[in-house]
Each structure stands twice: as structure tokens, then as C-alpha cells.
LUMGU-702043 format. One record per residue (C-alpha): residue number from 1; z, y, x; residue in one letter. Coordinates in steps of 0.001 Angstrom, whole numbers, plus 524288, in hexadecimal, padded with zeros to 5 digits. Layout:
BEGIN
NUM, Z, Y, X, A
...
This chain:
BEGIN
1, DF859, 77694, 8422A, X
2, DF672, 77D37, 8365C, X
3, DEB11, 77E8A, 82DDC, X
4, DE5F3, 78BB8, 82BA7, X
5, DE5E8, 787EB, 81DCA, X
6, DF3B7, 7858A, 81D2A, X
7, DF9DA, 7919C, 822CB, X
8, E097E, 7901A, 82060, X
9, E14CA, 798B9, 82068, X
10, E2398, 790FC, 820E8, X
11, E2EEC, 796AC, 8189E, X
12, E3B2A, 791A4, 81DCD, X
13, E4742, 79464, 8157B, X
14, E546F, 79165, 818F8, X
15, E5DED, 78CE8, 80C74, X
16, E69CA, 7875E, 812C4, X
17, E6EAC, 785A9, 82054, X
18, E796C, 78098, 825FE, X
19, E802F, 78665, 831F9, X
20, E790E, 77C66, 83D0A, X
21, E6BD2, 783F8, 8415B, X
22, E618A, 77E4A, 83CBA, X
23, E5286, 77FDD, 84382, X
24, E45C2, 77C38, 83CC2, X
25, E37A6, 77DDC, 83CEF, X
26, E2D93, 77BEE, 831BF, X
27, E1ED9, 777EE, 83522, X
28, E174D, 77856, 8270C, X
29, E0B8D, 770D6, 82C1D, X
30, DFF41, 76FAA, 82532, X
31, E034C, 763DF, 81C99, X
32, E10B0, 761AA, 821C9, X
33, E1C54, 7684B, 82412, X
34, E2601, 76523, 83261, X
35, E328F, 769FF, 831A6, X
36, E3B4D, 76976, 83EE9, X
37, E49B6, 76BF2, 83C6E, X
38, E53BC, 76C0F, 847AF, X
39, E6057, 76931, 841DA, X
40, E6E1E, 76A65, 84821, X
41, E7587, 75E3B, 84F38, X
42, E7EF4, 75C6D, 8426D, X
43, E7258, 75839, 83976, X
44, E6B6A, 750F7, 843F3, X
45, E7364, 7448C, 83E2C, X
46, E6E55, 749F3, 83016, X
47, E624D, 7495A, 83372, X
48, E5E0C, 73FD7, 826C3, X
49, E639F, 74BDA, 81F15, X
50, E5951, 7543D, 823C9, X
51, E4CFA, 756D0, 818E8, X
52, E40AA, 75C6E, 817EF, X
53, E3F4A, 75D10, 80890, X
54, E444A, 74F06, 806C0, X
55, E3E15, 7497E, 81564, X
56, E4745, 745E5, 81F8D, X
57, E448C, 74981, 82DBF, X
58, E3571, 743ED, 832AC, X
59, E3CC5, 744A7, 84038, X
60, E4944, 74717, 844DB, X
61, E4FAF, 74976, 8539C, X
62, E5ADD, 74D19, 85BFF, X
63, E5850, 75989, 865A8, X
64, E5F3D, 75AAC, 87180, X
65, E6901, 7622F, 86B84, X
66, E6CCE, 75C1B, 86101, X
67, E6577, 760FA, 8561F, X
68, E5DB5, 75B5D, 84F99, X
69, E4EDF, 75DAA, 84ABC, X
70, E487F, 75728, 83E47, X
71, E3A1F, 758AC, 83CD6, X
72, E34EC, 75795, 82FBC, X
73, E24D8, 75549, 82E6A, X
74, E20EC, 75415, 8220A, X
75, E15E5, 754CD, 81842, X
76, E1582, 75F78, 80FA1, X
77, E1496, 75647, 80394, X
78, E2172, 74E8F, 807F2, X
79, E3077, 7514F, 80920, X
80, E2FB5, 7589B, 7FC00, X
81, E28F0, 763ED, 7FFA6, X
82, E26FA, 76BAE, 7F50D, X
83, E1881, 7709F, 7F48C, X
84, E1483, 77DF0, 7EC01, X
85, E07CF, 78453, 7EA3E, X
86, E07C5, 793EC, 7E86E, X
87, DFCAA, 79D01, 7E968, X
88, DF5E8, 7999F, 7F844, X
89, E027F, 79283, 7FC8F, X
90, E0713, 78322, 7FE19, X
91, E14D9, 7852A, 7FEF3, X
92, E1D08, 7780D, 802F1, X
93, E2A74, 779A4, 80330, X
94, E37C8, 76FA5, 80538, X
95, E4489, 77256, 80B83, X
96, E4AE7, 76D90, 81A1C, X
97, E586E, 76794, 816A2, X
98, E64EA, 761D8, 81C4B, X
99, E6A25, 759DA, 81121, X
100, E77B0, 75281, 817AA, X
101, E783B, 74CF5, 807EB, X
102, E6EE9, 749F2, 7FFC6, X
103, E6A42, 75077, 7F2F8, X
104, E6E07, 75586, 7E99C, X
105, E7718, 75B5A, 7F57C, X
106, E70D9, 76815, 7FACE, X
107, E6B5A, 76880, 80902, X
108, E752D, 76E63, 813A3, X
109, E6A06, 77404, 81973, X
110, E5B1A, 778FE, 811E0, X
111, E513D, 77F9F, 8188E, X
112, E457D, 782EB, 80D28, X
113, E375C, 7814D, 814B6, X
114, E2B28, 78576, 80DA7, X
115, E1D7B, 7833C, 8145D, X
116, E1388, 78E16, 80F7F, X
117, E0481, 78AD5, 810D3, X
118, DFA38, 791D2, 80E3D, X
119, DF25F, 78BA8, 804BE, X
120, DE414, 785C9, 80B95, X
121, DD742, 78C00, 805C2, X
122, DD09E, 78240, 7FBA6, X
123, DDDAE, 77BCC, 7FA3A, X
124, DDB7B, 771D2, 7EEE7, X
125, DE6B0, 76F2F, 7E537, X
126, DE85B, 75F67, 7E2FE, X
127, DE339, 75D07, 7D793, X
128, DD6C8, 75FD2, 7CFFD, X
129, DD56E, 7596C, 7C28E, X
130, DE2FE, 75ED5, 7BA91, X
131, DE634, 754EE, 7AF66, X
132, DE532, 75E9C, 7A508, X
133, DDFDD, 769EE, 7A059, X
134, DD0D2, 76733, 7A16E, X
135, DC72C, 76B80, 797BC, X
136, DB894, 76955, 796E4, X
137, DB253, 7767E, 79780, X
138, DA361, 777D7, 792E9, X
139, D98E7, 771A0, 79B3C, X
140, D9FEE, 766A6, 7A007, X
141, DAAA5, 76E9F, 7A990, X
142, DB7E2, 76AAC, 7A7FC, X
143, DC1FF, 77594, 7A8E9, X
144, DD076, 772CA, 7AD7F, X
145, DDD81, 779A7, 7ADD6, X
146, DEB48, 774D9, 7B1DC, X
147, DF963, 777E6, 7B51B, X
148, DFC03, 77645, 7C250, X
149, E0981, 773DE, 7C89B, X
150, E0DFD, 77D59, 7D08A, X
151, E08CB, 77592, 7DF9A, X
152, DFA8B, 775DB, 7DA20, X
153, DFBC9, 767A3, 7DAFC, X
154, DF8DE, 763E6, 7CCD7, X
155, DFB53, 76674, 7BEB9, X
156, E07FD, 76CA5, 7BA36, X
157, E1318, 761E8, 7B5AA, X
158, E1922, 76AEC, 7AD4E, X
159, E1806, 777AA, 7A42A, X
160, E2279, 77DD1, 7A699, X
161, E2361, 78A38, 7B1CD, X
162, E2D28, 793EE, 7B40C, X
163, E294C, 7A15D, 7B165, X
164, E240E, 7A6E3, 7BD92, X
165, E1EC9, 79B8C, 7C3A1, X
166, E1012, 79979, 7C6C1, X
167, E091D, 78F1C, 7BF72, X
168, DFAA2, 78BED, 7C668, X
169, DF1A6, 78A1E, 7BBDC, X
170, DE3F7, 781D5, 7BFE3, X
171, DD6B3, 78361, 7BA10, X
172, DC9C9, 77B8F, 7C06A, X
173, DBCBC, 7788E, 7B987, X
174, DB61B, 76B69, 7BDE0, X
175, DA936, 76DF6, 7C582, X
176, DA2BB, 760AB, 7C2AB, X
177, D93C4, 76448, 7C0D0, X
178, D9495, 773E9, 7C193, X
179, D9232, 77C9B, 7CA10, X
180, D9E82, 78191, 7D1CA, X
181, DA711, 788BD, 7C89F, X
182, DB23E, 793F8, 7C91D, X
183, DBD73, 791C3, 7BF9A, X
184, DC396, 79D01, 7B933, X
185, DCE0F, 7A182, 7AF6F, X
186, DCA1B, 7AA61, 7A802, X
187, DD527, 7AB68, 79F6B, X
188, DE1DC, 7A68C, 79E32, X
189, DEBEB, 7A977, 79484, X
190, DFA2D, 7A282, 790A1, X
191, DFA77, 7A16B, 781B1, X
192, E0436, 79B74, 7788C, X
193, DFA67, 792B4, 771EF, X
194, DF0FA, 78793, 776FD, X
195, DE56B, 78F54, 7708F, X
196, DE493, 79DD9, 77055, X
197, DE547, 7A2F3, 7641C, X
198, DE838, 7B0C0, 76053, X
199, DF74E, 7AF6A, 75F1C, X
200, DF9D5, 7A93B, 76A22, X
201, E0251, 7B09B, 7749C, X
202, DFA86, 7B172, 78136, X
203, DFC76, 7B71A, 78E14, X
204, DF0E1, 7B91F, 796E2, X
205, DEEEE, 7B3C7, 7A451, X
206, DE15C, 7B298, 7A8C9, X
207, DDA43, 7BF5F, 7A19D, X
208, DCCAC, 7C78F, 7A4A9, X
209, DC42B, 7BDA8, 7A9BA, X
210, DCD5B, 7B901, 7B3B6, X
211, DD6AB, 7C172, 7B45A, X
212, DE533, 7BAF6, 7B938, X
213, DEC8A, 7C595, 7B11A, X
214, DF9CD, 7BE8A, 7B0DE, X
215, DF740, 7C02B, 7C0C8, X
216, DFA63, 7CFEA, 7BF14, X
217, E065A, 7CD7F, 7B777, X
218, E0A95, 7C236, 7BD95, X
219, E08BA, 7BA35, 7CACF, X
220, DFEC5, 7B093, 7C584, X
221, DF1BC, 7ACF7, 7CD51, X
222, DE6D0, 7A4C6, 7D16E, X
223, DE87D, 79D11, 7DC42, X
224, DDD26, 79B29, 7E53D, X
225, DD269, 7907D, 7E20B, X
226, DD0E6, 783F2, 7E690, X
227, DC4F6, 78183, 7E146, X
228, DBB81, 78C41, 7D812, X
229, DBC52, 7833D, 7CBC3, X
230, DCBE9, 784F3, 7CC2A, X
231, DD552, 78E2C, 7CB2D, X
232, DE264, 78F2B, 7CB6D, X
233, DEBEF, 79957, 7C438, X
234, DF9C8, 79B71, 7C9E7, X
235, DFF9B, 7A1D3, 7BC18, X
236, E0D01, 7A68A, 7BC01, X
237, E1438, 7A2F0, 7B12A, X
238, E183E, 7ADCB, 7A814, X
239, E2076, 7AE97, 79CAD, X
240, E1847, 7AF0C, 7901F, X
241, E19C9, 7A9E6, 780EF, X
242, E28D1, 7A670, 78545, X
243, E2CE3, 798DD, 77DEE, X
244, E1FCA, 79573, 779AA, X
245, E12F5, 78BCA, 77F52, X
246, E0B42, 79370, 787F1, X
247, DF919, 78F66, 78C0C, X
248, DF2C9, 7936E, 795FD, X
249, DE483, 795EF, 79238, X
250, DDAD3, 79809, 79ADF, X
251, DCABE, 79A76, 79AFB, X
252, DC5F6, 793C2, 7A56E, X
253, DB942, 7997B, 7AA3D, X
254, DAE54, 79145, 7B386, X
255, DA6BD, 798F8, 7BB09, X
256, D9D7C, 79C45, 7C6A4, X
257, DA6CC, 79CEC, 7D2DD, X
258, D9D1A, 7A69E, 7D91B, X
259, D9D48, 7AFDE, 7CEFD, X
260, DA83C, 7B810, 7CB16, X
261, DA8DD, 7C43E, 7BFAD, X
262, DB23E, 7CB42, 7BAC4, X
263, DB350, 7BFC8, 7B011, X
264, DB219, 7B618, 7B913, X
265, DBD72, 7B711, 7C1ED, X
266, DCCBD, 7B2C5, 7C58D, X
267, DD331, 7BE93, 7C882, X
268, DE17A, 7BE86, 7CCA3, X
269, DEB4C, 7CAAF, 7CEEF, X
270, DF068, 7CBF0, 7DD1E, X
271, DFDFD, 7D42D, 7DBFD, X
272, DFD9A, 7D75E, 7E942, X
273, DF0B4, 7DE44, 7E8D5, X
274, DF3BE, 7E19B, 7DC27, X
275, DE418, 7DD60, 7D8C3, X
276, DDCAB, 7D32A, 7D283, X
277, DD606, 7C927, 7D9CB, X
278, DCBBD, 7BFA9, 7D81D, X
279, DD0C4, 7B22B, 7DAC4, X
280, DC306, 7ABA4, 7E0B0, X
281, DBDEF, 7B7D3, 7EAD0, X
282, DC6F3, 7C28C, 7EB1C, X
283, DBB42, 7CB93, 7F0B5, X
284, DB6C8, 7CD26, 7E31A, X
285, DC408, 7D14C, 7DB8A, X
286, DBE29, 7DBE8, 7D5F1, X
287, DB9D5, 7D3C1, 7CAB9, X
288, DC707, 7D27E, 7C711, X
289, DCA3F, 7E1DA, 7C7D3, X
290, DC7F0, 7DED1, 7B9C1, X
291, DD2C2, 7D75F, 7B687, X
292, DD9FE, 7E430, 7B291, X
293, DD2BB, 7E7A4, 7AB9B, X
294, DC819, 7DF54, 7A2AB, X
295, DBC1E, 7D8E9, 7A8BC, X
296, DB0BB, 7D842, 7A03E, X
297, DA379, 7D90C, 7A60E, X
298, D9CF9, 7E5E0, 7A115, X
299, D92DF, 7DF0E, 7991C, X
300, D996D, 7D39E, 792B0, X
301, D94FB, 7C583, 79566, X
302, D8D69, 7C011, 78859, X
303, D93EC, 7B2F7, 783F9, X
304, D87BD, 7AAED, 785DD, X
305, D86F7, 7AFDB, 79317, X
306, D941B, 7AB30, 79798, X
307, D923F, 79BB1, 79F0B, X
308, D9671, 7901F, 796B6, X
309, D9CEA, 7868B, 79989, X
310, DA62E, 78D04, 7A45E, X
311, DB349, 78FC4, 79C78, X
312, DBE28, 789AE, 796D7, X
313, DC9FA, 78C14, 78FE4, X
314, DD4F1, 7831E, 794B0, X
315, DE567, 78533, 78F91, X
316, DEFE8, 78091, 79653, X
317, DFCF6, 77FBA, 78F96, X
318, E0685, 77DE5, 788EC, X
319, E12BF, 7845F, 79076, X
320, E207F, 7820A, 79082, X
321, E2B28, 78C4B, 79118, X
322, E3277, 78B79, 79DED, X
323, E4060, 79240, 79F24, X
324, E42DD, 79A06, 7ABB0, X
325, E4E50, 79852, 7B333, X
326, E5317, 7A6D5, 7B42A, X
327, E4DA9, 7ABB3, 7A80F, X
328, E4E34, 7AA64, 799CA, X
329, E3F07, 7AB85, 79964, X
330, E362A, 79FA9, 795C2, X
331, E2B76, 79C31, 79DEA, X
332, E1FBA, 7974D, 79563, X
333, E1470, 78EBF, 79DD2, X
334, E0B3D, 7861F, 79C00, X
């Protein structure tokens, strides 16, 4: 039986076929995923050519007519299943072959499965501690922010990403002795240097307090929380300064995580409401009705009033241009 938590949709797609009719059934279980297929009499003898990803049969037997029917049962993390993370979505996906030869020989027969899950509420990402990008911030918290490869599952192994795709970017703060704490970005911009100076070329990302602009232009996002003193940035990469080394800086803010203002917020566009929303309580997205426009408080916060010790500037960087496939354009990422 299901979990609640792990609501699933199957996508069945058929790539080849071969004229014998084929019959099978797809049970994406809660960590598992059972796959009957009911084959014709001529590949009942084949039956060691039969795959799940790269498993053989779990079970195979002869029906009364002659047919045969291979049950696969296996766990998600085996056979090959390929595993992605997008948005509120596991996706695990693998192919159902006949293969009478073996690779690099294509399959006579390919049936594409993909098991959809809903992603579970407080879902955790494995790891915690990234191996770079930590700073010590002010008053002994320590500040992180990481690459992430594209599962969730740790840091990225490489710099380079094809224009379009979605690069998660991670953020946490380290509670030790404090009080429970809300981590923000406050800004976020790509720049051609490693420190900002006044030439450098910069795009902005992360603007007005909060603000996700490159969310209006573009299809980037936050992704829900895991925990208050993380956060997690699904950017879309974009072409900017083509040929040359591209940073990602970012002010990374510590706050109260029952307090939010108009300069305290993450704010992310949602195309299909065509508003802005407020990424930790949704009920109060009017603070980010702002975000079009400029939000200041009317009476301006004096510097010595503003808490120390709470922010950090952290760079990530550099980036390497990436060729496109279909296009003469150059990807630059970091």
C-alpha cells in the first residue's frame, strides 16, 4: 500500500515493438518498483534476454498457454534506475528491454517506464556539511553555500551546464548555540570578477530584499525547505558575459524565522498566477507585491539599528563556457 506521502503517477512509453503482443503492468511501490511482463511463446526460451535496466527476470514462468510472464521486483536504487529530483517530484526512470544480442546492439523490443512520486513533506536531502564554500560569519555562525548536482544528492562534479538547464544552488547557516534562525538571500548577482568592482559586468539575480528577479524572466525558483536555516535556489542557467568566467555572489542574511518584512523575505514569481509569492507562508505574499517595484520601509532603518552578526557575503565561481548542441551560443556557469 502506498504511503500518502508518496503519491505516484506511472508514465509508460512505448519506443520499439516488435509484431508479437506484448502485455505488462508497472507497480511503482513505495521504495520499489514490480514490473510483470507477459511475453509471447517465441521469447519464452529468451527469457535471460529479458532486462529491467540491466536486471534479469526476479522470476520467470510458463502460463498455460504458452506465454510466458517475467516479474521484475526491484529496488528503486538497483537495475540502473536513473533517479532525478525536480521541483516536488522524485522521478526514477529505466527502460523494459528484449535484447536477443548484447550491447552495443540495440534492443528488439524498449518499453521507457518512469515512476513519478510526489515528493514527502520534510523530505531531507542526504547530506548536510558541503566540502566547500563555508565562511565564518560574525558571532561565531558559520555560513555555507554549494553547487549541488542535479539529484540533490551532493555537491556538483562539474562546472559546466547547458544553457537552459536548472542548477540547485544550497545555502544553510549552522545553528550551534543560537536561537533558531531563517536563512535568506538577499542578493544575488553573476559578475565577471571574483570581487565586485565597478567594471565588472553583472547580471542580477536575487534583487530588492529578496526578490528572485531572474524568476520573471526566466523559470528559476526556490524549492521548498527542508529545514529554516537552508535554502535551496533552482537557477536556470542563462547566457551572460559569453566566453568569459562568470561568480555568483550572494548576501546571505540570518534572521528571525517568525518575522518577515518587506526586507526580510524570499519571494519567487509564479507564471501561472502571474504573481509573486512568498516562499515560507504564502498567506502573507503581499510583502512581496513589492518586488516590482522597490521595497524600502518608509522610514529607513539607521545602520546601528540593523542586528550584527547575521550576514555574510559568500561567491561562488569561477564558470566555464559550455557549447550547446544546436546552437552557436556559449553557455557560461559556474
Amino acid at each position: 500500500v502506498m504511503s500518502l506521502l508518496w503519491q505516484c503517477a506511472i508514465v509508460l512509453a512505448v519506443v520499439a515493438t516488435s509484431a508479437a503482443n506484448e502485455d505488462f503492468n508497472v507497480d511503482c511501490e513505495k521504495h520499489s518498483i514490480k514490473v510483470t511482463w507477459k511475453v509471447s511463446p517465441e521469447l519464452v526460451e529468451h527469457a535471460a534476454r529479458l532486462f529491467l535496466g540491466h536486471c534479469v527476470p526476479s522470476t520467470f514462468s510458463v502460463l498455460p498457454t504458452g506465454e510466458g510472464m517475467a516479474t521484475f521486483h526491484y529496488n528503486l536504487n538497483g537495475c540502473a534506475i536513473k533517479k532525478r529530483v525536480t521541483g516536488k517530484k522524485h522521478i526514477y526512470s529505466t527502460s523494459l528491454t528484449y535484447r536477443p544480442n548484447r550491447k552495443p546492439k540495440p534492443a528488439a523490443i524498449s518499453h521507457h517506464i518512469k515512476c513519478v512520486y510526489i515528493r514527502p513533506e520534510g523530505w531531507i536531502p542526504p547530506f548536510l556539511i558541503p566540502a566547500y564554500g563555508s565562511a565564518e560569519g560574525h558571532g561565531g555562525l558559520v555560513f555555507h553555500m554549494a553547487l549541488l548536482n542535479e539529484d540533490l544528492t551532493g555537491l556538483a562534479k562539474s562546472s559546466l551546464f547547458p544553457l537552459g538547464s536548472f542548477i540547485p544552488i544550497w545555502a544553510a547557516v549552522d545553528q550551534k548555540d543560537h536561537q533558531p534562525l531563517l536563512l535568506l538571500l538577499e542578493e544575488c548577482v553573476a559578475a565577471t570578477t571574483p570581487e565586485l568592482q565597478s567594471a565588472s559586468l553583472v547580471y542580477p539575480i536575487i534583487t530588492n530584499k529578496g526578490c528572485l528577479a531572474d524568476g520573471k524572466t526566466g523559470n528559476s525558483r526556490f524549492l521548498p525547505r527542508y529545514h529554516p536555516s537552508a535554502i535551496l535556489l533552482y537557477l536556470q542557467s542563462f547566457k551572460f558575459a559569453l566566453g568569459e568566467e562568470v561568480y555568483i555572489h550572494c548576501k546571505l542574511v540570518a534572521w528571525d524565522p517568525e518575522v518577515f518584512d518587506i526586507e526580510k523575505k524570499a519571494c519567487h514569481y509564479i507564471k501561472e498566477t502571474g504573481e509573486w509569492e512568498l516562499l515560507d507562508d504564502p498567506s502573507q505574499s503581499d510583502l512581496c507585491k513589492c518586488c516590482d517595484s522597490s521595497c524600502k520601509p518608509r522610514l529607513k532603518r539607521g545602520v546601528d539599528s540593523e542586528p550584527q552578526g547575521l550576514v555574510q557575503n559568500s561567491v561562488l565561481g569561477p564558470a566555464v563556457p559550455v557549447s550547446t548542441q544546436n546552437s552557436q551560443d556559449v553557455t557560461i556557469w559556474l
